[in-house]
N, C-alpha and C positions, 0 to 999 in steps of 0.2 A: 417399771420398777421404781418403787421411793427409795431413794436412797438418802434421806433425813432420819437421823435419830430418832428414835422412838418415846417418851420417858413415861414406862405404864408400871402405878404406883397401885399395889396390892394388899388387904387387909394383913397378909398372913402369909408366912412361909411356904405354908400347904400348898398353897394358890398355887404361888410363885412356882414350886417344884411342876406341879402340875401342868403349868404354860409351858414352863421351858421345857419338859421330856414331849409335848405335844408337840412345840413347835422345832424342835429336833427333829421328832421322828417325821413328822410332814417334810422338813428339807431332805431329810435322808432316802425318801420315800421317793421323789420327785428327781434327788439323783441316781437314784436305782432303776427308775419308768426311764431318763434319758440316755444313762451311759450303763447300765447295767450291772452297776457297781457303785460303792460310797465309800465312804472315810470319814471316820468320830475320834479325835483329841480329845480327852477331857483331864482335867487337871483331878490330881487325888486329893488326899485329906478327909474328914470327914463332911465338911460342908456339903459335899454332890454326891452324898452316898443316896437318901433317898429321891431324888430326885433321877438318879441314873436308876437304880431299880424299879420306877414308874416306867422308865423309859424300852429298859429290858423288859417290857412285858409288851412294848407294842408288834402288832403283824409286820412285821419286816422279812424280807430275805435276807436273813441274816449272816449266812454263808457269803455273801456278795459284801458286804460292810468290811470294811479293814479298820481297827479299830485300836488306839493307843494313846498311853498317858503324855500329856506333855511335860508333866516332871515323874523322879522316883528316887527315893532312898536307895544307900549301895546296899539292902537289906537282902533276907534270905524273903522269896515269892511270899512265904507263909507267915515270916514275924507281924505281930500286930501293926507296927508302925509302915508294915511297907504300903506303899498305894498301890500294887498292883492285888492285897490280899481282899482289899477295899473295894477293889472295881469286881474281882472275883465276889466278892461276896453281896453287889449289888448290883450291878447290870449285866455279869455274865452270867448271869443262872438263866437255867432253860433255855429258850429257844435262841434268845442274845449269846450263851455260851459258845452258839456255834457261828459267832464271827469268827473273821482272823485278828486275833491279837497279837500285836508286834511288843515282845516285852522289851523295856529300854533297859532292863539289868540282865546281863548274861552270865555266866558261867565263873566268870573271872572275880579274882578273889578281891580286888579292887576294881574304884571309878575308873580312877588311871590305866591300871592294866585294862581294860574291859571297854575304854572309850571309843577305839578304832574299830571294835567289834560291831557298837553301839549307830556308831558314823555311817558304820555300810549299811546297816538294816533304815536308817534312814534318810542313806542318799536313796535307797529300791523304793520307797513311798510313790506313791503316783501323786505327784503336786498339780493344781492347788489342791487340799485338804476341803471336803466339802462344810465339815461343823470342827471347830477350834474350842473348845468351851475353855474360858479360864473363868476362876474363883476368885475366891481371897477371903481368908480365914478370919477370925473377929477380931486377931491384934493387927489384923493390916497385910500381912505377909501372902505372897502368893507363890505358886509353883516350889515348897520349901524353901523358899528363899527369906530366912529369917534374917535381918540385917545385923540384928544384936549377935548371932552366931560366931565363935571364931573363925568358918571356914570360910566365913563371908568371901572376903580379901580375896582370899586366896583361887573359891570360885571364879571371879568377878576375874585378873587375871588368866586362869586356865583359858576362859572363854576368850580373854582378848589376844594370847597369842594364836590361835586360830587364824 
């Protein structure tokens, strides 16, 4: 296995989506033939919408995939802004709908209230994670993590008393 950086430079977007839900689905694919099972992170937003919906169309067993955002708004599933309405609306449909989706927003009316809920559904994950995808948005920002935000601060703490 190479493990040297790659740097493959692509006319166009299209492409790009193209590679990556192929070469997703080929790794997802190959940890399904060894362990019988997989695991997909992907970060929300709109950048990896079509790109995750090329990929919700590949043959997979998709009941065998566990599959969750690595960030999400404290939003309601359905508001526009949330990214789990994003992932619903691009790489769950059809036959990808029927992974297991671990939603990182529960029930609870806040982050806060709702974080230990959050902790336990992903201490249960089976680590390592086979595909990780992060983004990053066109002003830079990745996983919502706007810096100019006022909850920046205050994020950036919660996580460090942990």
């Amino acid at each position: 296995m190479n493990n040297k950086p790659t740097l493959i430079l692509l006319p166009n977007r299209d492409e790009l989506d193209q590679l990556l839900s192929h070469d997703i689905a080929t790794t997802l694919n190959v940890a399904l033939q060894n362990h019988g099972k997989a695991s997909l992170a992907v970060s929300g937003g709109s950048t990896p919408s079509n790109m995750l919906s090329l990929l919700g169309q590949a043959a997979l067993d998709w009941p065998a995939v566990q599959t969750l955002l690595v960030d999400e708004r404290w939003l309601p599933a359905k508001h526009a802004n949330s990214n789990e309405a994003m992932l619903r609306n691009s790489l769950l449909k059809g036959a990808a709908g029927n992974s297991r989706y671990l939603p990182l927003k529960n029930q609870a009316n806040t982050a806060d209230d709702g974080q230990y809920e959050t902790e336990e559904l992903l201490d249960a994950l089976e680590w390592p994670l086979n595909i990780v995808h992060l983004g990053m948005g066109d002003d830079g920002h990745t996983a919502s993590w706007f810096t100019d935000a006022p909850e920046y601060t205050k994020l950036c703490a919660a996580h460090s008393q942990h």
